[in-house]
VEXKESE-497889 format. One line per 2 residues: number of its first residue (from 1); their letters; for each residue x, y, z of C-alpha. Coordinates in nm, 3 decimals, decimal comma. Layout:
BEGIN
NUM	a	X/Y/Z ~ ...
//
This chain:
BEGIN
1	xx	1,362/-0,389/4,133 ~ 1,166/-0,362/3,821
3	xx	1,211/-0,721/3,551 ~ 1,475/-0,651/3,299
5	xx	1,468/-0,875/2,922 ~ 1,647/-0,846/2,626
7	xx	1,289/-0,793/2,479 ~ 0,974/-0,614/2,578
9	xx	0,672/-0,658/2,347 ~ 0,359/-0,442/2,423
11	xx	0,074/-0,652/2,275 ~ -0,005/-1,048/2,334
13	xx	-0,218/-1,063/1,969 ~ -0,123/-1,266/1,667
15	xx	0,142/-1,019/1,566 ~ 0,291/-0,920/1,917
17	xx	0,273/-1,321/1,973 ~ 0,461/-1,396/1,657
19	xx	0,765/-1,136/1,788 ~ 0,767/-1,230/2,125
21	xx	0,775/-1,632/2,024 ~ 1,058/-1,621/1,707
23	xx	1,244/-1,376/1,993 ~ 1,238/-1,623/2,244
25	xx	1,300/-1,938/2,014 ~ 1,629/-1,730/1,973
27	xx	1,726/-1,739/2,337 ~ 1,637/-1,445/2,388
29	xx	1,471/-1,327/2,731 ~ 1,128/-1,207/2,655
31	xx	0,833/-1,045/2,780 ~ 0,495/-1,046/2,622
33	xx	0,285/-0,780/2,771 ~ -0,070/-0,842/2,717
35	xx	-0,378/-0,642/2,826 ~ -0,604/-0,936/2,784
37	xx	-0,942/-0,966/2,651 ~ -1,058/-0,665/2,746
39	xx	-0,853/-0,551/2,421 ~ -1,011/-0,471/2,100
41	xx	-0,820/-0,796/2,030 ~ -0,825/-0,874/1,677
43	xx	-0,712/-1,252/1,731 ~ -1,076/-1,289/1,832
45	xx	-1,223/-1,231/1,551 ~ -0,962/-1,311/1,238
47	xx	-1,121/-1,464/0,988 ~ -0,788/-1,682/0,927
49	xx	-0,714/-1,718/0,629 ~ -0,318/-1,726/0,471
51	xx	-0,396/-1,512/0,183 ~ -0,118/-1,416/-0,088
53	xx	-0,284/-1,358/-0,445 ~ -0,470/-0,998/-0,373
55	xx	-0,194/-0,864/-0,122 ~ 0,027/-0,600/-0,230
57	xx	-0,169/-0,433/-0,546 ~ 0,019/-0,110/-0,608
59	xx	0,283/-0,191/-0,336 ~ 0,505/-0,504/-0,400
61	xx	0,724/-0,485/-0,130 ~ 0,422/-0,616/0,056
63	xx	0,361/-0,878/-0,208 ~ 0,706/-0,995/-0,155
65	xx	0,650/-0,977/0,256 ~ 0,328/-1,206/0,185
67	xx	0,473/-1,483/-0,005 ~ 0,801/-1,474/0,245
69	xx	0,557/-1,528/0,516 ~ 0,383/-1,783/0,338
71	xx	0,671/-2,001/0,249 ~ 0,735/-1,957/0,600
73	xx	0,467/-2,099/0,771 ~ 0,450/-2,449/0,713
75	xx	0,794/-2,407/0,926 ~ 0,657/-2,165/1,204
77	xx	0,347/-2,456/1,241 ~ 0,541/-2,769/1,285
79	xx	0,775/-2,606/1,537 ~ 0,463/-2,486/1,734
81	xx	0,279/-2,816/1,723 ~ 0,653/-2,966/1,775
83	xx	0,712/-2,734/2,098 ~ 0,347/-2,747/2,220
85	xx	0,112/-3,011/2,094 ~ -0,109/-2,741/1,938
87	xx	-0,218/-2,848/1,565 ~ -0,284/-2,478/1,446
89	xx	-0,492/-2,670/1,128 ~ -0,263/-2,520/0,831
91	xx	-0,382/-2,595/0,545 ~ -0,230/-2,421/0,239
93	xx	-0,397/-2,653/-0,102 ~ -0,488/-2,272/-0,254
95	xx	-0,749/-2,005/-0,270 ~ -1,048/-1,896/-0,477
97	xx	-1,172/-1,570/-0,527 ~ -1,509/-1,627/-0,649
99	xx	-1,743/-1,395/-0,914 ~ -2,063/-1,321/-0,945
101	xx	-2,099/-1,149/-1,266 ~ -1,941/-1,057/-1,568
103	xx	-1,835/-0,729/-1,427 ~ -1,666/-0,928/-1,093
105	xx	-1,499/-1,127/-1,330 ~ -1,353/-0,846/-1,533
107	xx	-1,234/-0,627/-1,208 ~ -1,055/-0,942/-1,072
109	xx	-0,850/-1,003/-1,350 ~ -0,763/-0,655/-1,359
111	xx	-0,650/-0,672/-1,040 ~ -0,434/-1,033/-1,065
113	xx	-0,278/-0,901/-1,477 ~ -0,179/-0,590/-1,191
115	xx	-0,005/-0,792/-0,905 ~ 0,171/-1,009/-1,211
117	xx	0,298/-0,636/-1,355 ~ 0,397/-0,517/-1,069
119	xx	0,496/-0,813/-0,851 ~ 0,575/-1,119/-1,065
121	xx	0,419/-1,434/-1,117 ~ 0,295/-1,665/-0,857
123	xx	0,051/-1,882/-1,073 ~ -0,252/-1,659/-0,954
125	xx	-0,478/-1,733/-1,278 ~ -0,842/-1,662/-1,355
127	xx	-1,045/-1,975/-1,420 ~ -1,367/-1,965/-1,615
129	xx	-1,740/-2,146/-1,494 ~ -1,647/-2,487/-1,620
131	xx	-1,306/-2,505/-1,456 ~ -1,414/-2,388/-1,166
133	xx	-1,673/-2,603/-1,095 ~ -1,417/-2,915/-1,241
135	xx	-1,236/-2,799/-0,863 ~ -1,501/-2,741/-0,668
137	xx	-1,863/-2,899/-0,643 ~ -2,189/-2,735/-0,537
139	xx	-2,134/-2,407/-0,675 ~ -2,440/-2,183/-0,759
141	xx	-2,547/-2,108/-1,107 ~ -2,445/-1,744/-1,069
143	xx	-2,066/-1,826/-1,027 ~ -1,895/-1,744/-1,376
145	xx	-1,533/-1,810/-1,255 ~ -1,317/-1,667/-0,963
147	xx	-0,895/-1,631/-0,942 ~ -0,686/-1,908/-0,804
149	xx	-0,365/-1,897/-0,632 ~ -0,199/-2,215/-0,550
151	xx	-0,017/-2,103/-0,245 ~ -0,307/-1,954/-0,069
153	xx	-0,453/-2,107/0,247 ~ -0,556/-2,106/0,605
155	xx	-0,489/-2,158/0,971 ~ -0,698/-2,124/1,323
157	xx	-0,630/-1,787/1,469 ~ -0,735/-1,959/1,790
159	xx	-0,527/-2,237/1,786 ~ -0,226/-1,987/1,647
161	xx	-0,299/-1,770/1,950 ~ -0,242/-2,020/2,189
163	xx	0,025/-2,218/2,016 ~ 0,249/-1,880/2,022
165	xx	0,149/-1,802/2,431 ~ 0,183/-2,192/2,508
167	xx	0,554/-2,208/2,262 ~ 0,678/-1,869/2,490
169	xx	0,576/-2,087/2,821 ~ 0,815/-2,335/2,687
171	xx	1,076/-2,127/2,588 ~ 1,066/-2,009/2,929
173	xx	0,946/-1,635/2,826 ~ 0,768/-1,461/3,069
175	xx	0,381/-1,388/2,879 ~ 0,185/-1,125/3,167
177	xx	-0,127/-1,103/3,123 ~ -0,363/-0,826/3,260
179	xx	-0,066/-0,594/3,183 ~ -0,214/-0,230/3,108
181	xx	0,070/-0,022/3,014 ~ 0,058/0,337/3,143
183	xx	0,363/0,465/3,015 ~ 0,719/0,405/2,872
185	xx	1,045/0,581/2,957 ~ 1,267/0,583/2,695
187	xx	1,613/0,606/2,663 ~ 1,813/0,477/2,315
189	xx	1,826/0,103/2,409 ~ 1,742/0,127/2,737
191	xx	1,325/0,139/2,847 ~ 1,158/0,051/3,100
193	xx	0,778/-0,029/3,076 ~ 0,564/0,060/3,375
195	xx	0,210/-0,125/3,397 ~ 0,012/0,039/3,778
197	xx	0,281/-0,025/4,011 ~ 0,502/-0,288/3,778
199	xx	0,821/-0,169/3,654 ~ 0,979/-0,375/3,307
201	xx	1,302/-0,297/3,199 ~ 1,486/-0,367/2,843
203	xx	1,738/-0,244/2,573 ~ 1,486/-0,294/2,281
205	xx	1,095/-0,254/2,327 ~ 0,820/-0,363/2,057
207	xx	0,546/-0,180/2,012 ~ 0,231/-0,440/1,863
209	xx	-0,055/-0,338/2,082 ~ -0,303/-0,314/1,794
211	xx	-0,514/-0,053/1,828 ~ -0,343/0,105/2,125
213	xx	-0,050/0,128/1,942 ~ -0,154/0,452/1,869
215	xx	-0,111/0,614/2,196 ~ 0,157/0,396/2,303
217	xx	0,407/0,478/1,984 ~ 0,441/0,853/2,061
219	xx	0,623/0,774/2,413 ~ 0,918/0,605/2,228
221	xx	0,955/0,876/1,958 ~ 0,726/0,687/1,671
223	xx	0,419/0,717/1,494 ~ 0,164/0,415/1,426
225	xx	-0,148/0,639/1,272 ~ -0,375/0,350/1,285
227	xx	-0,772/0,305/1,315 ~ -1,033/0,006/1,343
229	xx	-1,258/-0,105/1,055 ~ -1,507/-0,308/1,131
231	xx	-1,550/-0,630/1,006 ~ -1,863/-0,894/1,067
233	xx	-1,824/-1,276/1,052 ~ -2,119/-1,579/0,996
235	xx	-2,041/-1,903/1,137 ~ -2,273/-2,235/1,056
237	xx	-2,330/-2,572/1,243 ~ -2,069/-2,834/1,149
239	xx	-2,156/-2,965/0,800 ~ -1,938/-3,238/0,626
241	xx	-1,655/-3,148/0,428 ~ -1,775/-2,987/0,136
243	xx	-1,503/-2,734/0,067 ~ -1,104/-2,793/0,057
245	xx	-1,004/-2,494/-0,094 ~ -0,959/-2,155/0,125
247	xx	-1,141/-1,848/-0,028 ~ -1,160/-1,499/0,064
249	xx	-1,558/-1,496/0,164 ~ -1,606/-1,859/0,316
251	xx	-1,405/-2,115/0,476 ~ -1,456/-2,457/0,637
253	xx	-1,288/-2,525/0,965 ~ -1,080/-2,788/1,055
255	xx	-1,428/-2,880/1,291 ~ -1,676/-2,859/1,043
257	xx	-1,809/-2,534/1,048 ~ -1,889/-2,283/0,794
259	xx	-1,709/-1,912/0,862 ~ -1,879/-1,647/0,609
261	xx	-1,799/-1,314/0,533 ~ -1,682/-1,062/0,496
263	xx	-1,798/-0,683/0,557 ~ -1,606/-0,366/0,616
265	xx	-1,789/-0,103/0,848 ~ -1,614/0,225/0,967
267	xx	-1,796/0,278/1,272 ~ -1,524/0,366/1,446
269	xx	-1,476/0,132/1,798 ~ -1,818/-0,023/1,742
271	xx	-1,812/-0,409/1,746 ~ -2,177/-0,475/1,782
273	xx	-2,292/-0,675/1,512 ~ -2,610/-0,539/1,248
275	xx	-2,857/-0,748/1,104 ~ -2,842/-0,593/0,747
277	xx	-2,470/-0,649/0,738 ~ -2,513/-1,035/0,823
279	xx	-2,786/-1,055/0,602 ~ -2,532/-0,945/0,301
281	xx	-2,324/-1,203/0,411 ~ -2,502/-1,480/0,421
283	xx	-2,703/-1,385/0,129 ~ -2,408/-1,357/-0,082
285	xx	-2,227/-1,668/-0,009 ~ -2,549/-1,846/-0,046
287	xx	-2,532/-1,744/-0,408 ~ -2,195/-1,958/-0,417
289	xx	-2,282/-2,267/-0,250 ~ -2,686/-2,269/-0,270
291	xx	-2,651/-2,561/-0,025 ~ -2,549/-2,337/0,273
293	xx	-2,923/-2,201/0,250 ~ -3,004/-2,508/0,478
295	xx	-2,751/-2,448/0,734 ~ -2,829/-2,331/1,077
297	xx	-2,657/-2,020/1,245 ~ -2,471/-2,068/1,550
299	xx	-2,245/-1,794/1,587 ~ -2,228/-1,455/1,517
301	xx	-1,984/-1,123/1,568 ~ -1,793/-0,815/1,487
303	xx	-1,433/-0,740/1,525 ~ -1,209/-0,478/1,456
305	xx	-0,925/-0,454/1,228 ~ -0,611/-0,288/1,285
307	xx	-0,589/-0,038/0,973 ~ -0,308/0,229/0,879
309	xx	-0,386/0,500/0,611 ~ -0,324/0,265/0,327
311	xx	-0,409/-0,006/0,461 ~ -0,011/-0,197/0,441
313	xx	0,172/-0,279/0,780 ~ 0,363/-0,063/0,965
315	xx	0,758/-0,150/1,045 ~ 1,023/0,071/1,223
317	xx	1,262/0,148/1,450 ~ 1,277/0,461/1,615
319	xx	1,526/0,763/1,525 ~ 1,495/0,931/1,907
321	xx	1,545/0,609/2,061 ~ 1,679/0,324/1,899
323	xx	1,597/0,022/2,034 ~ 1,239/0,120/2,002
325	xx	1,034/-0,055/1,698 ~ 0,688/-0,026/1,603
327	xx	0,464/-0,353/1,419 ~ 0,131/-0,357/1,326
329	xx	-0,088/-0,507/1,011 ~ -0,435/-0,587/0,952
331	xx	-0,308/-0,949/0,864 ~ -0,180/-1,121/1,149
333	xx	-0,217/-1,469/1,044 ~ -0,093/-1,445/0,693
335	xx	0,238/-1,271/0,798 ~ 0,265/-1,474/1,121
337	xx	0,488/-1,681/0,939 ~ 0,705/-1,364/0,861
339	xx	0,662/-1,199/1,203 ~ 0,788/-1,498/1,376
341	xx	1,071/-1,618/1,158 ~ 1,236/-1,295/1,021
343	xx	1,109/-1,008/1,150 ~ 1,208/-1,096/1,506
345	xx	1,514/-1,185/1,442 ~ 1,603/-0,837/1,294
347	xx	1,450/-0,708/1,516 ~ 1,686/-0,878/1,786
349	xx	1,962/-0,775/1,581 ~ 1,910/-0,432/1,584
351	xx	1,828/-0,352/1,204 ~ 1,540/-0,392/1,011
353	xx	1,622/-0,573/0,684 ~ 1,628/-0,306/0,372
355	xx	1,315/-0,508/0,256 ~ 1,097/-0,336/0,489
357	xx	1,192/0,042/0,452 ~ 0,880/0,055/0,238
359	xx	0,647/0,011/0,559 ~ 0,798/0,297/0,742
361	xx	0,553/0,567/0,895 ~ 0,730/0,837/0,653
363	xx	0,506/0,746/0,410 ~ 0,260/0,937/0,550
365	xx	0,204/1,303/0,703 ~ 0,350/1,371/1,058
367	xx	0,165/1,411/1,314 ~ 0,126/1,760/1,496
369	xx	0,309/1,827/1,790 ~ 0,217/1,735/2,085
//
């Protein structure tokens, strides 16, 4: 007889995590489905950062969704380390955006005057040379200034990964591994989820599988358009703290070491890393903190993102079969806090809050027939 939940989720990543784990802390019955590393998993390679001031330009409904998920997350990681043990390193003292030139300076505050127009204020605020370098010390003569927001941050997408898969263990959810799914019959509210021989049944089904949500929406009557971007990360011995501020090319971890980027490639599913790429990288974030010219390389990779059209998430429930919702982002730590706390709950419920009917796949063309 095949497993039956209250609540299949296709995808064990930071977002499918998030939904399976504020599902379960519900009482629900859940299922995480997880094809394992042999995914284009994104966890592996997020760059982690909790990032609010620069989200939502010329869409505030996703500015809103940011902050929300912000403000959330100092909840969703005490509960986890509460529940598990698992310190996912939060930190959330605020983020720079630095600038190299005049020009970089100019096209940043364009960008945080926009997301105050459009979105409101969150004390985002552009900070000249002098003040800059009052916050932060061993900055490079060519930094002129860079935005702040005081309610950026960042977290360890490994430590959040297994926080959320050791939290469903103690909820008593069922997370299953080396799950492949081959196909879903769908019903309104009633699926059932077959992986090879397995058989998963369940009145409401999430689809999160990343990249493979692609294929996978289309069998419950939805449409998740999405497609990787490549991005290339720099990591450094363990250096002493230097830097206690999260920014949105560099971060030190809560271990010492330097993360650099960032770079976006289209190179379709290509996550081999190039040498020109990490060159940029490095070279440019050596410009900010001339000290990091000393450092010594340790690690090194690509990942991909998970991007729609725009570039905003993707939220729905299916019209065919209700029951049926799709979830995807290219941001799964910053709205982990959202994903987790609000997002499954509605989703439990049945109804997506009127908040989200801005991320719907109508937005863009649909797709041909099959």
């Amino acid at each position: 007889m095949p497993a039956s939940y209250d609540l299949i989720v296709i995808g064990g990543g930071l977002v499918g995590g998030a939904i399976a784990w504020g599902a379960a802390a519900q009482g629900a019955s859940v299922a995480l489905l997880d094809e394992g590393d042999v995914a284009f998993r994104a966890a592996r390679g997020n760059f982690g950062l909790v990032w609010v001031q620069s989200k939502g330009a010329g869409m505030p409904p996703y500015a809103h969704w940011t902050r929300r998920s912000a403000e959330l997350w100092p909840v969703l990681g005490n509960r986890l380390a509460n529940a598990t043990g698992v310190d996912v390193a939060l930190e959330q003292p605020g983020g720079f955006a630095f600038c190299l030139s005049d020009q970089e300076f100019e096209d940043r505050a364009s960008i945080v005057q926009r997301m105050h127009n459009e979105s409101g204020d969150i004390g985002t605020r552009m900070l000249g040379r002098a003040e800059v370098r009052a916050m932060v010390s061993g900055l490079g003569d060519e930094v002129v200034g860079a935005s702040f927001c005081p309610i950026d941050g960042h977290a360890s997408p490994l430590y959040l990964l297994r926080a959320l898969h050791a939290g469903l263990a103690a909820l008593h959810a069922d997370y299953l591994p080396g799950r492949r799914v081959d196909a879903i019959d769908a019903a309104p509210s009633n699926f059932t989820v077959r992986c090879g021989l397995e058989r998963f049944t369940s009145g409401k089904v999430v689809i999160a599988a990343g990249l493979g949500s692609r294929d996978l929406a289309p069998m419950v009557g939805l449409n998740m358009p999405v497609s990787p971007l490549q991005g290339q990360v720099v990591v450094t011995e363990r250096l002493r703290p230097f830097l206690h501020y999260a920014t949105h090319c560099l971060r030190q971890t809560a271990e010492g070491t330097v993360m650099l980027g960032d770079s976006q490639e289209d190179v379709g599913f290509d996550i081999t890393t190039r040498v020109a790429v990490l060159q940029r990288i490095a070279a440019r974030n050596a410009r900010i903190f001339p000290a990091l010219k000393e450092a010594s390389i340790i690690r090194m990779w690509a990942a991909l993102r998970v991007m729609s059209p725009d570039g905003f998430p993707i939220y729905e429930q299916s019209e065919r079969f209700p029951g049926a919702f799709a979830a995807t982002c290219h941001s799964g730590v910053t709205l982990a806090g959202a994903h987790a706390l609000d997002l499954a709950p509605a989703i439990l419920a049945g109804t997506l809050p009127d908040r989200l009917d801005a991320f719907t796949s109508r937005r863009f063309p649909a797709p041909p027939p099959a």
